[in-house]
C-alpha positions in Angstrom: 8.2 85.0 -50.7 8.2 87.1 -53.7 11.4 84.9 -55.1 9.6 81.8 -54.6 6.1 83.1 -56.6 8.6 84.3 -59.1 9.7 80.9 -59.7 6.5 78.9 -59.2 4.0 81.9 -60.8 5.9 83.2 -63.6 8.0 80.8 -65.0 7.1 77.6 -66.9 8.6 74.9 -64.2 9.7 72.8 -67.0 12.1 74.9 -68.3 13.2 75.7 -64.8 14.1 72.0 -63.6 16.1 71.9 -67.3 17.6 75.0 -66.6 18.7 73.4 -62.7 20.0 70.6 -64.3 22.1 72.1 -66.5 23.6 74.4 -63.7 23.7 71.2 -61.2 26.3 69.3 -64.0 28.0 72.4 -65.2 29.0 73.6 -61.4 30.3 70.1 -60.3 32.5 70.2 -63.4 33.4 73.7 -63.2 34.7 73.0 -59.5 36.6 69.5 -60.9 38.8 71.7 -63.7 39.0 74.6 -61.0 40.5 72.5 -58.9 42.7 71.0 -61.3 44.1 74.4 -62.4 44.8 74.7 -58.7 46.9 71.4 -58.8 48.7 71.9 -62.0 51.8 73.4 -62.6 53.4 76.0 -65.8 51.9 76.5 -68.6 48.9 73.4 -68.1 47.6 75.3 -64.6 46.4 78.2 -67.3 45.1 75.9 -70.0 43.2 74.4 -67.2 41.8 77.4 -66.0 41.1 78.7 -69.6 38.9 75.0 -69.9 37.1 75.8 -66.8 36.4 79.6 -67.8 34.8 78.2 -71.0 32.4 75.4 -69.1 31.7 77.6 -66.0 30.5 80.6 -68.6 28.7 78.2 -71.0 26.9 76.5 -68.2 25.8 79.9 -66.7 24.8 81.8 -69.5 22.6 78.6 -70.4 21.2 78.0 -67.4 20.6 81.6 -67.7 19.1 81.6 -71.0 17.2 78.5 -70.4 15.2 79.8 -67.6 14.5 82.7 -69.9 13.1 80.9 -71.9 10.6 80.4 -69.6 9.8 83.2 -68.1 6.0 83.8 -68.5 5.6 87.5 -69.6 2.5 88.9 -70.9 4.2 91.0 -73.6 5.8 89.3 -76.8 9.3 88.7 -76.4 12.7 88.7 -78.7 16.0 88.3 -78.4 19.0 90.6 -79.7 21.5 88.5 -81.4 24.5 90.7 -80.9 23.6 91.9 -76.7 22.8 87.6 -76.2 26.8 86.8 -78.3 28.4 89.3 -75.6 26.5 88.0 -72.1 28.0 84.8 -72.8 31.6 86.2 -74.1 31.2 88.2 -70.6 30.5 84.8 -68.6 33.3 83.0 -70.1 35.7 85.7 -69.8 34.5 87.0 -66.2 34.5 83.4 -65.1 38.2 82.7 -66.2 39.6 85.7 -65.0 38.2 85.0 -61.5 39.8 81.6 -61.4 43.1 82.9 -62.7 43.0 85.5 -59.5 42.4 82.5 -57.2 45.5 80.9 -58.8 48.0 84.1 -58.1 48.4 84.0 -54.4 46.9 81.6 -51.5 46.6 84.8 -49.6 42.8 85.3 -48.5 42.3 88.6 -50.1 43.5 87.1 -53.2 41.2 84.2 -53.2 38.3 87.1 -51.9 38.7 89.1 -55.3 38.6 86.1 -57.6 35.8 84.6 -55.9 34.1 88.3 -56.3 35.0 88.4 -59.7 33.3 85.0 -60.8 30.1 86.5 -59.0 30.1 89.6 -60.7 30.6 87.9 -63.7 27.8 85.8 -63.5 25.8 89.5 -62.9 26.8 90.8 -65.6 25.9 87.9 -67.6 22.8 87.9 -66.0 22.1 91.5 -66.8 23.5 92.3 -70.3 21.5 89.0 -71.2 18.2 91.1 -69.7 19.3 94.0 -72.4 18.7 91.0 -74.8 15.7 90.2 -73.5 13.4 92.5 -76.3 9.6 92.9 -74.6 6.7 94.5 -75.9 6.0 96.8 -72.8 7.2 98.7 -70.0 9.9 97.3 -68.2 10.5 98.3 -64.3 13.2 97.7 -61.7 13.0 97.0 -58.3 16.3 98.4 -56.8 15.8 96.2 -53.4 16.4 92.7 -55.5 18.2 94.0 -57.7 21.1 94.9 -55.1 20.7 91.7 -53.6 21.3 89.8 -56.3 24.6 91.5 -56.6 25.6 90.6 -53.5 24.0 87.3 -53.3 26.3 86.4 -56.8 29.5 87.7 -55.2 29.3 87.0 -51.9 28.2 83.2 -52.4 30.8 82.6 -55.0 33.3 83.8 -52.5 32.5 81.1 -50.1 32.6 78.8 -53.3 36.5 79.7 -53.7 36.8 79.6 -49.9 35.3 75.8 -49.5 38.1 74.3 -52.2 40.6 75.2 -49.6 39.1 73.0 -46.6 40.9 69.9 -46.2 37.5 68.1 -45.0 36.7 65.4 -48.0 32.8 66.6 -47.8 34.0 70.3 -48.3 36.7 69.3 -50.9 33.7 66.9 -53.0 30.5 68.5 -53.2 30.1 72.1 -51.0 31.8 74.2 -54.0 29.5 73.0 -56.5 26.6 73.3 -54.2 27.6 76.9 -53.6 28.5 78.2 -57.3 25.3 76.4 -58.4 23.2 78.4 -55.8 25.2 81.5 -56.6 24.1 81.6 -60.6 20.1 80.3 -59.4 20.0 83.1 -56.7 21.3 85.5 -59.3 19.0 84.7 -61.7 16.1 84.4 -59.8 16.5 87.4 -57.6 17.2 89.5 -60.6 14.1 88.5 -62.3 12.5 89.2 -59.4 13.6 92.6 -59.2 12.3 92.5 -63.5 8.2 94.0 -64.1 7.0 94.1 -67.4 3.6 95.9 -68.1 2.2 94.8 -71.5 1.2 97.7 -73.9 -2.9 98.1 -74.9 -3.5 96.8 -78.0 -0.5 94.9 -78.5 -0.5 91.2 -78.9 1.1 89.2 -75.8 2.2 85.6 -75.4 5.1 83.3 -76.1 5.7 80.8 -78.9 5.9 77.9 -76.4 7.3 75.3 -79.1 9.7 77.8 -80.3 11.1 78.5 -76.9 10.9 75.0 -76.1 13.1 73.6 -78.9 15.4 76.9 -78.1 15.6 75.5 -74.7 16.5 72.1 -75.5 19.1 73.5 -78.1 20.9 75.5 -75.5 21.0 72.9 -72.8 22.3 70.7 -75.3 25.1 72.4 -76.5 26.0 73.7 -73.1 26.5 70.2 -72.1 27.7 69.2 -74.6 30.5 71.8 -73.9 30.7 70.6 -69.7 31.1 66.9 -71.2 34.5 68.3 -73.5 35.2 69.4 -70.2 34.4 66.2 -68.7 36.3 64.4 -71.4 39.3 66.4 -71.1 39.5 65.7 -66.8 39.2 62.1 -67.6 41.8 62.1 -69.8 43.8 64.0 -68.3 43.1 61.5 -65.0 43.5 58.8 -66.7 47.2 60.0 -67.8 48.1 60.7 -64.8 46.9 57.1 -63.2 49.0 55.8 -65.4 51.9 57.8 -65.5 51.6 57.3 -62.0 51.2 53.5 -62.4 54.5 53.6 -64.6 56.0 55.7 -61.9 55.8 53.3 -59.3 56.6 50.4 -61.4 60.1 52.1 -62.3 60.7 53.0 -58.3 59.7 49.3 -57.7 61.2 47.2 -60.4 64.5 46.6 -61.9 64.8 48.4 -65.1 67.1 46.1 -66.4 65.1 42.3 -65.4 61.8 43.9 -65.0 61.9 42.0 -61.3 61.4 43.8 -58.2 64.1 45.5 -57.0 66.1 46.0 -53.8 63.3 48.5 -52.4 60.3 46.3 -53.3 61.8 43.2 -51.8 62.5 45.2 -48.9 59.3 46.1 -48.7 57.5 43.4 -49.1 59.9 41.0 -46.8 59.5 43.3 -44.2 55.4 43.0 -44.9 55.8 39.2 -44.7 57.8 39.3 -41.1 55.5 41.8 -39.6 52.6 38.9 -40.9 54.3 36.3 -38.3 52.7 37.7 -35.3 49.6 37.1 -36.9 50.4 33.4 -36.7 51.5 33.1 -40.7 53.0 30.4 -41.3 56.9 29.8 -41.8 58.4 31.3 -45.0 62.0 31.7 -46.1 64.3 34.1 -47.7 66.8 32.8 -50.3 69.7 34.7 -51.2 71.2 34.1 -54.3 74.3 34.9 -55.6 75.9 34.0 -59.5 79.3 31.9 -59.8 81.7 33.1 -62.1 79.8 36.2 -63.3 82.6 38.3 -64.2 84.4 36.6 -65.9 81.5 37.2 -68.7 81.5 40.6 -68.0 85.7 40.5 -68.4 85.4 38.1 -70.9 82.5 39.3 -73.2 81.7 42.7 -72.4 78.6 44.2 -69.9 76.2 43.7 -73.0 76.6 40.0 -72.7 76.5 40.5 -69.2 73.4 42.9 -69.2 71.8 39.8 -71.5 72.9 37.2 -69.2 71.5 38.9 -66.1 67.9 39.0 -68.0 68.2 35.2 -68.6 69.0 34.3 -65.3 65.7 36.6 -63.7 63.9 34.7 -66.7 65.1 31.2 -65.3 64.6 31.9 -61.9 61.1 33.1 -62.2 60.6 29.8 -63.6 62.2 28.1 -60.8 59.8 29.8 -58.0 57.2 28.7 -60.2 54.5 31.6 -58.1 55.6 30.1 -55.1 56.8 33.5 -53.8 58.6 36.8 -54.6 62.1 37.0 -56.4 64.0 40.2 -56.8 67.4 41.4 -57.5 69.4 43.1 -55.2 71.9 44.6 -57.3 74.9 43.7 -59.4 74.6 39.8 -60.1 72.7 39.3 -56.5 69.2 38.1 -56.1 66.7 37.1 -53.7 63.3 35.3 -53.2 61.0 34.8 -50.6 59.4 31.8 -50.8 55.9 31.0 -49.2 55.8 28.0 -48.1 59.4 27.4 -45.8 58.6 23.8 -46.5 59.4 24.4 -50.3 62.7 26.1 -49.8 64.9 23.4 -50.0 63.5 22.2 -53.3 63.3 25.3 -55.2 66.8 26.1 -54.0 67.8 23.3 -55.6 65.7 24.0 -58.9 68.0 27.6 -58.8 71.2 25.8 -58.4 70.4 23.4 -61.0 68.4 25.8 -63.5 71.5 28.4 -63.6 73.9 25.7 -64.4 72.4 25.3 -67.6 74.7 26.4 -70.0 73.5 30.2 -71.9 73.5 30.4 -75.7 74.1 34.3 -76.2 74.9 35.9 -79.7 76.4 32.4 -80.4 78.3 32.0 -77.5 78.1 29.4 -74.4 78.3 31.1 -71.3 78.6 29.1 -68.3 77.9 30.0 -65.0 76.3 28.8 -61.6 74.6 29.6 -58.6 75.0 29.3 -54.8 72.0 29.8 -52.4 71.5 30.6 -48.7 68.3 29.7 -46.9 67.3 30.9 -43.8 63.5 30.5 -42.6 60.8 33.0 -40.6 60.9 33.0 -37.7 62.9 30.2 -37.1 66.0 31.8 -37.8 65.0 35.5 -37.4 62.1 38.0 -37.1 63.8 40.8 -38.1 64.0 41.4 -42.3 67.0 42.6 -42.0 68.6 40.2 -39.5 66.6 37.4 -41.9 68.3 38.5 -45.1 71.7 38.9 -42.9 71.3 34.8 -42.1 70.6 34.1 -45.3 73.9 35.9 -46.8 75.7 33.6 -44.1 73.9 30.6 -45.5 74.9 31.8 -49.0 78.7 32.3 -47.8 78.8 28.7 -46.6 77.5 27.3 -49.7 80.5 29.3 -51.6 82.7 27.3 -49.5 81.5 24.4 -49.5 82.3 24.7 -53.4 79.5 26.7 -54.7 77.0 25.8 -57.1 75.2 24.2 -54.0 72.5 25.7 -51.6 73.4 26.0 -47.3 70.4 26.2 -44.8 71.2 28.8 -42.1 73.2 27.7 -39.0 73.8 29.2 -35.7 77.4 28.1 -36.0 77.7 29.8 -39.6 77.7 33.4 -37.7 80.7 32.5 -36.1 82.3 31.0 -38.9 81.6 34.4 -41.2 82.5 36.4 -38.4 86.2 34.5 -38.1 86.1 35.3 -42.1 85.1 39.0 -42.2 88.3 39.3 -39.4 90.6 37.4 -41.5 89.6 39.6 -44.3 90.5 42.8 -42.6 93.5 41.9 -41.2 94.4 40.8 -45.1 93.2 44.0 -46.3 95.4 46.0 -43.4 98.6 43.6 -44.5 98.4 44.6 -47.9 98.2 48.0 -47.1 100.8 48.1 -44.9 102.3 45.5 -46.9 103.0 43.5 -44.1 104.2 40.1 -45.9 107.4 38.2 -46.2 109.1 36.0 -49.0 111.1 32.5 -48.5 112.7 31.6 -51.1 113.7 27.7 -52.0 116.5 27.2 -54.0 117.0 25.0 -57.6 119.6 22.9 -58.2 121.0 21.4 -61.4 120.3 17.7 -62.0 123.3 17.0 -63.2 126.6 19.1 -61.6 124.6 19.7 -58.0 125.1 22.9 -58.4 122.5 26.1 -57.5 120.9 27.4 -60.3 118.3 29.9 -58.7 115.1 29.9 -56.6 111.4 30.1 -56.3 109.5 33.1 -54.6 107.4 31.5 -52.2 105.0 34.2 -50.2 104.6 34.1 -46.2 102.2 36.2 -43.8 103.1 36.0 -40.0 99.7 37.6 -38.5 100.8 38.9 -35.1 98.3 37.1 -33.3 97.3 34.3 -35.6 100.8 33.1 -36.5 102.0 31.9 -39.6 98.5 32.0 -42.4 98.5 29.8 -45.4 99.0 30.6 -48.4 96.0 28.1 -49.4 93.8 30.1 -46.7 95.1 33.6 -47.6 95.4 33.6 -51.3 92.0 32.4 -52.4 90.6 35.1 -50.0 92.8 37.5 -51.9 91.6 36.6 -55.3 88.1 36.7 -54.1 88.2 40.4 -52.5 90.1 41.7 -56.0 93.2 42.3 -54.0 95.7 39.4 -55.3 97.0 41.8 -58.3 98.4 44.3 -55.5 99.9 41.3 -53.6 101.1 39.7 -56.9 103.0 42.9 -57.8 105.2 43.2 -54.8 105.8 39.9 -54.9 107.1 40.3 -58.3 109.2 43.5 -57.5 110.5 42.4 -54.0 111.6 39.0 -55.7 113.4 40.8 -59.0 114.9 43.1 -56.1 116.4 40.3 -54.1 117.6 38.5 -57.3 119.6 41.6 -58.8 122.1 41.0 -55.9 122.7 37.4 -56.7 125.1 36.2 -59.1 124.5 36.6 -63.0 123.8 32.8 -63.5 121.2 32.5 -60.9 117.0 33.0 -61.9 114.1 33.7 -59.9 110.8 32.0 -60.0 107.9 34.1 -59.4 104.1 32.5 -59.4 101.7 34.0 -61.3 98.1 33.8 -59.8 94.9 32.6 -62.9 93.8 36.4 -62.6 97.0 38.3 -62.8 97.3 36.2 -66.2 94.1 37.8 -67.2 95.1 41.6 -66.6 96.2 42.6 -70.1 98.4 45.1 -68.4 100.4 42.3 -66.9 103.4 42.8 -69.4 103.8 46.3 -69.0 103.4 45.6 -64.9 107.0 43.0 -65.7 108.9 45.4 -67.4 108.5 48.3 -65.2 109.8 45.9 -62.3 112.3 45.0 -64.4 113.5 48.0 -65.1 113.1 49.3 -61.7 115.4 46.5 -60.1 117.6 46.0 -63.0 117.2 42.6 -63.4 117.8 40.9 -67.3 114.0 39.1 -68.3 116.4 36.2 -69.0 116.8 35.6 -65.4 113.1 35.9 -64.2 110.8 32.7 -64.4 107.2 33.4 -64.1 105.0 30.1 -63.2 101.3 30.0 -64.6 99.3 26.4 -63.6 96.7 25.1 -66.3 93.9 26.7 -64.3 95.0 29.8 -65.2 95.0 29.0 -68.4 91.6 27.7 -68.7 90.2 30.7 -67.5 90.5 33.0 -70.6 92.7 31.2 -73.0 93.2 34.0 -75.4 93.9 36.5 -73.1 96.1 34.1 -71.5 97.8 33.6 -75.5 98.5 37.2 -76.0 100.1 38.0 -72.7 102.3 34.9 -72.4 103.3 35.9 -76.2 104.4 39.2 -75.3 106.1 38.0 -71.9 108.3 35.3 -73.9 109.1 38.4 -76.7 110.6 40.3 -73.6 113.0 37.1 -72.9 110.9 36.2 -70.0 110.6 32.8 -69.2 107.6 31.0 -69.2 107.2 27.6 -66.9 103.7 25.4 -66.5 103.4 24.7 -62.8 101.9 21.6 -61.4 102.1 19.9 -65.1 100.0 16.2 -65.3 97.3 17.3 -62.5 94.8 19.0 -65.0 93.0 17.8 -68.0 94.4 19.2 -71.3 98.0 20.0 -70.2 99.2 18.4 -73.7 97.2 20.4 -76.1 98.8 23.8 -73.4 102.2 22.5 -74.9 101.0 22.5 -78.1 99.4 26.2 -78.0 101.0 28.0 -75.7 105.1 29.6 -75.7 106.0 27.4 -72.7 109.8 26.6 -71.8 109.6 25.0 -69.2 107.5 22.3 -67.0 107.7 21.5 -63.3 106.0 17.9 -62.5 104.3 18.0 -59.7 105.2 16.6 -56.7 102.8 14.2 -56.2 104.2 12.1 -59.4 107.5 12.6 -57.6 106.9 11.4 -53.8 105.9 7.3 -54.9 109.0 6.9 -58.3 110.7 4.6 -55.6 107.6 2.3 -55.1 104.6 3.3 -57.1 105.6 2.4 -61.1 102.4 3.8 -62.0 104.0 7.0 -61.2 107.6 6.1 -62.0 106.0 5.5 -65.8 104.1 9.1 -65.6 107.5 10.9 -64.5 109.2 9.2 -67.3 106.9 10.1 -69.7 106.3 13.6 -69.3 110.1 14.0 -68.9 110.3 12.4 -72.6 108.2 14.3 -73.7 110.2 17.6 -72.7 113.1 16.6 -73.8 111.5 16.2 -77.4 109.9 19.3 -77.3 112.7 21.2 -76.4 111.5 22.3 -72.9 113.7 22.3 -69.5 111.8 20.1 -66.8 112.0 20.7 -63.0 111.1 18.0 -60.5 109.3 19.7 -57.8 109.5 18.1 -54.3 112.9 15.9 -53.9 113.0 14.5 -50.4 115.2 11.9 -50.8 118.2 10.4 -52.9 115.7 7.8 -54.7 114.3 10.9 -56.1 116.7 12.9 -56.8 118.5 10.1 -58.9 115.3 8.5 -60.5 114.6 12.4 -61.7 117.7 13.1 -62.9 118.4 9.4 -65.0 115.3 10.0 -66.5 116.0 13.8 -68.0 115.0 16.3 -65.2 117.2 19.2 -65.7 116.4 20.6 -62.5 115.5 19.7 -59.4 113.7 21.0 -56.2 113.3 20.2 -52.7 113.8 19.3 -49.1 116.8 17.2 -49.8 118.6 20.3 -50.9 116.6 22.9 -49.2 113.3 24.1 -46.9 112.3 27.8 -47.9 114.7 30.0 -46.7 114.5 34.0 -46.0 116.2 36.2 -48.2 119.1 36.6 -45.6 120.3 32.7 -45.5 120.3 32.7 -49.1 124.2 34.3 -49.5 125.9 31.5 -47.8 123.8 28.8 -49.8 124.7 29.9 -53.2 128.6 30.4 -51.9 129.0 27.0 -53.3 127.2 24.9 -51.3 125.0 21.6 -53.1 123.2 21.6 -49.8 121.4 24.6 -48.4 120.9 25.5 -44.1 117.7 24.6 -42.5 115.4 27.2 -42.8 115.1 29.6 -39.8 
């Protein structure tokens, strides 16, 4: 009772309820930057707990002060400048050194003498500001308060540091403010408790009320003043960390290079959208998207026209979805969107396929690509994200085959057909390793004596179980899965090989695929096999088609040059079935041509085709080029091809493919080669 008619007798209530106030807001801050410290890490955990050494000691000592202030004592009063500088140097200091001892070890006794220290702190505050306190009288002490005071400071600033650790939100919020703000009050208050003053006779008593008042209002001011810095400095520092945060996850969830989601956040949020269909959501789909003829830029122009491309396209397809869903990338030149609305799908599918055949203008060139799509709809077609995704890849793989730059709605029979496609690619992966192939070989004849003048290389795979593949099945696939340059080279050595046994005057043919063309280090690849198998560049004939020109005609320029400086010779295959094969003539080192054989099959009875074989054949002869007729099958052809200037001719009226092992006894002499085995 004696507290309580210390507070409400002898102290002007005013000044207490602004000396409250000032403790209320400088505990709950002191308790925000303490725990702050206690989060940070290096160097900023000590600036933190410097920041909350300076508020917690400010806001003590003036709460301290404050209620000093007004404390009604019936002796005059003054204050000692130099005692009242060092209670508040001890607060700060005290204060901060307790919360650096909290911050050393999670170990209880550790977090015990820190929390001890802040209350002792706050003591001696208390105290050395008392030695400040100047009275005109006698001053006593009553031990009993005093000594509780002590304790009351330390022990409930103990359980101040002991609340921050409980993981309940109520203890973690308010209880450690609650608890350091009643340890400085109870410290206060029970000390001045413990304080008597007894007035001198004949000495003049009272208090300057104003005085004290504007003193009062001077310290709470600057004291919070120095808990908003404090204030100031958490909300930045929050504030910073929101939105470092905030960048965070926009890096972890975005493509760095499109600024569109990326592979996780589509993940994500597809899996969000199929786990929304037992909910009774209604249908959406998943398109997977996949560029055409990507890289060839990167080949072509270099990864930074690539990297430019690749923004364009996430610019143009954003534009294409049009908000009706999500689109992401995936990775590489793969993309994906989920559209809303499955309703939709088929329309902005078609807005993809059509906006990405636009042509690109980048760094003044025209890049043209494409795009195929694969559709498949929730649930419809699958509940599952990943089997969802899955069925649309499928969707995607039929549209490539259909011819790409098109969009395929999922299928039931499309699993099978991929699933017949990923075998046939692993078998062709295992033949090339083992390199399980075969070559035929068709002979050449000359137009004019009948006599053999070489053959072509002609590559056969006979699967053990699926019989003799295609070369138009297994070829594409090859070029498609980057593996026709490993195929394309032991065709090229096992063909030099077999032709280094035959006699001097006979060549070998050798087709070149568009994208072993476009390998720079094809020239280098020739002479080593030429050197390896001893066979004269005079006698090997390597065979490029028009497409393979098109592709990168510069490239294409430079390695042809440096094949035909090597004696090589260079012969256009299926000449008259592209678009620009006279301007080829005209640009590139070609010797020879080899008409195709669809001019060749209707010379007897079509004349529009009689006129074309005529023509080009002129037109050989005048450049200087040899011509081959390709696909002789009967003695109307052979003799309309050979009036009409074909210097060589090729076909089933002289011979089918043979293996290497018939080919001896067909180049003994013979005009007419054995069936082929």
């Amino acid at each position: 009772m004696r507290v309580i008619d210390c507070i409400v007798s002898d102290h002007n209530l005013w000044f207490v309820l602004l000396a409250a106030i000032t403790c209320a807001v400088g505990s709950a801050v002191t308790t925000r930057l303490w725990r702050q410290a206690r989060a940070a890490t290096g160097r900023s955990r000590y600036d933190w707990c410097f920041l909350s050494g300076v508020v917690a000691g400010s806001s003590i000592w003036a709460t301290h002060f404050i209620a000093m202030l007004g404390y009604l004592t019936p002796a005059t009063v003054t204050f000692d400048a130099v005692t009242t500088l060092a209670s508040i140097a001890v607060a700060i200091l005290g204060s901060g050194l307790g919360f650096l001892i909290t911050l050393l070890s999670p170990r209880l006794t550790v977090r015990i003498a820190g929390g001890a220290t802040v209350g002792l702190s706050i003591a001696a505050m208390h105290y050395i500001g008392m030695f400040a306190y100047r009275v005109d009288g006698i001053v006593s002490w009553d031990p009993l308060y005093l000594w509780l005071s002590l304790a009351a400071a330390a022990g409930i600033s103990v359980l101040a540091v002991l609340a921050l650790d409980k993981r309940d939100t109520i203890f973690r919020g308010h209880l450690p403010a609650m608890l350091l703000m009643t340890s400085i009050v109870l410290l206060h208050f029970l000390g001045m408790t413990a304080f008597g003053v007894t007035p001198l006779s004949g000495v003049s008593s009272g208090v300057d009320s104003e005085a004290f008042s504007a003193m009062a209002i001077a310290v709470a001011l600057v004291a919070l003043l120095i808990v908003g810095t404090g204030v100031s400095s958490f909300l930045i520092d929050d504030r910073a960390r929101v939105s470092s945060e905030s960048a965070l996850h926009h890096m972890a969830s975005h493509d760095a290079l499109t600024g569109m989601a990326n592979r996780l956040h589509f993940h994500v949020t597809l899996a969000e959208r199929c786990a929304a269909l037992d909910l009774r959501q209604p249908e959406f789909a998943v398109l997977a998207i996949d560029l055409d003829r990507f890289k060839q830029v990167n080949d072509s122009h270099g990864h930074h026209v690539g990297d430019e491309v690749l923004r364009r396209v996430a610019h143009r397809l954003e534009t294409a979805l049009d908000g009706a869903g999500l689109v992401g990338r995936l990775g590489g030149d793969e993309f994906a969107a989920i559209v809303d609305d499955a309703a939709l799908a088929e329309a902005v599918a078609g807005r993809v396929v059509e906006i990405l055949s636009r042509p690109f203008l980048v760094n003044g060139m025209i890049v043209d690509i494409g795009a195929s799509v694969g559709i498949a709809v929730g649930p419809r077609d699958a509940t599952d994200p990943r089997d969802l995704l899955r069925n649309a890849d499928v969707a995607l793989y039929a549209a490539k085959e259909a011819g790409r730059a098109t969009f395929r709605m999922f299928e039931g029979a499309m699993v099978e057909e991929m699933q017949a496609r990923i075998a046939l690619e692993q078998d062709l992966r295992r033949a090339v390793a083992r390199e399980d192939f075969t070559l035929f070989f068709q002979p050449q004849v000359d137009s004019r004596t009948g006599a053999f003048t070489g053959a072509e290389a002609l590559l056969r795979w006979d699967h053990a179980t699926r019989g003799m593949v295609s070369p138009a099945i297994f070829i594409p696939l090859a070029e498609q899965l980057g593996l026709i340059g490993r195929i394309g080279k032991w065709v090229l050595t096992t063909a030099c090989r077999e032709a280094a046994t035959w006699d001097p005057h006979l060549s070998i043919a050798v087709n070149l695929s568009p994208m072993q063309l476009a390998d720079p280090r094809l020239p280098r690849t020739v002479s080593q096999v030429l050197a390896e198998t001893g066979l004269p560049a005079e006698r090997l004939e390597l065979e490029i088609t028009e497409t393979a020109l098109l592709a990168n005609d510069e490239q294409a320029l430079s390695t042809l040059s440096e094949l035909r400086r090597m004696g090589v010779v260079i012969s256009l295959d299926d000449f008259g079935t592209g678009y620009s094969s006279l301007s080829y003539l005209h640009r590139f080192p070609i010797d020879r041509i080899k008409i195709d054989r669809s001019f060749i099959s209707g010379v007897a009875t079509d004349q529009h085709s009689a006129t074309i074989v005529r023509a080009i054949a002129h037109l050989g002869t005048n450049l200087g080029l040899k011509i081959t007729a390709e696909g002789i099958e009967d003695g109307d052809q052979r003799d309309f091809s050979a009036l009409y200037g074909c210097d060589n001719l090729q076909g089933y009226l002289f011979s089918r493919p043979l293996p290497a092992e018939k080919l001896p006894p067909a180049f003994a002499g013979r005009t007419t080669a054995p069936e082929a085995a």
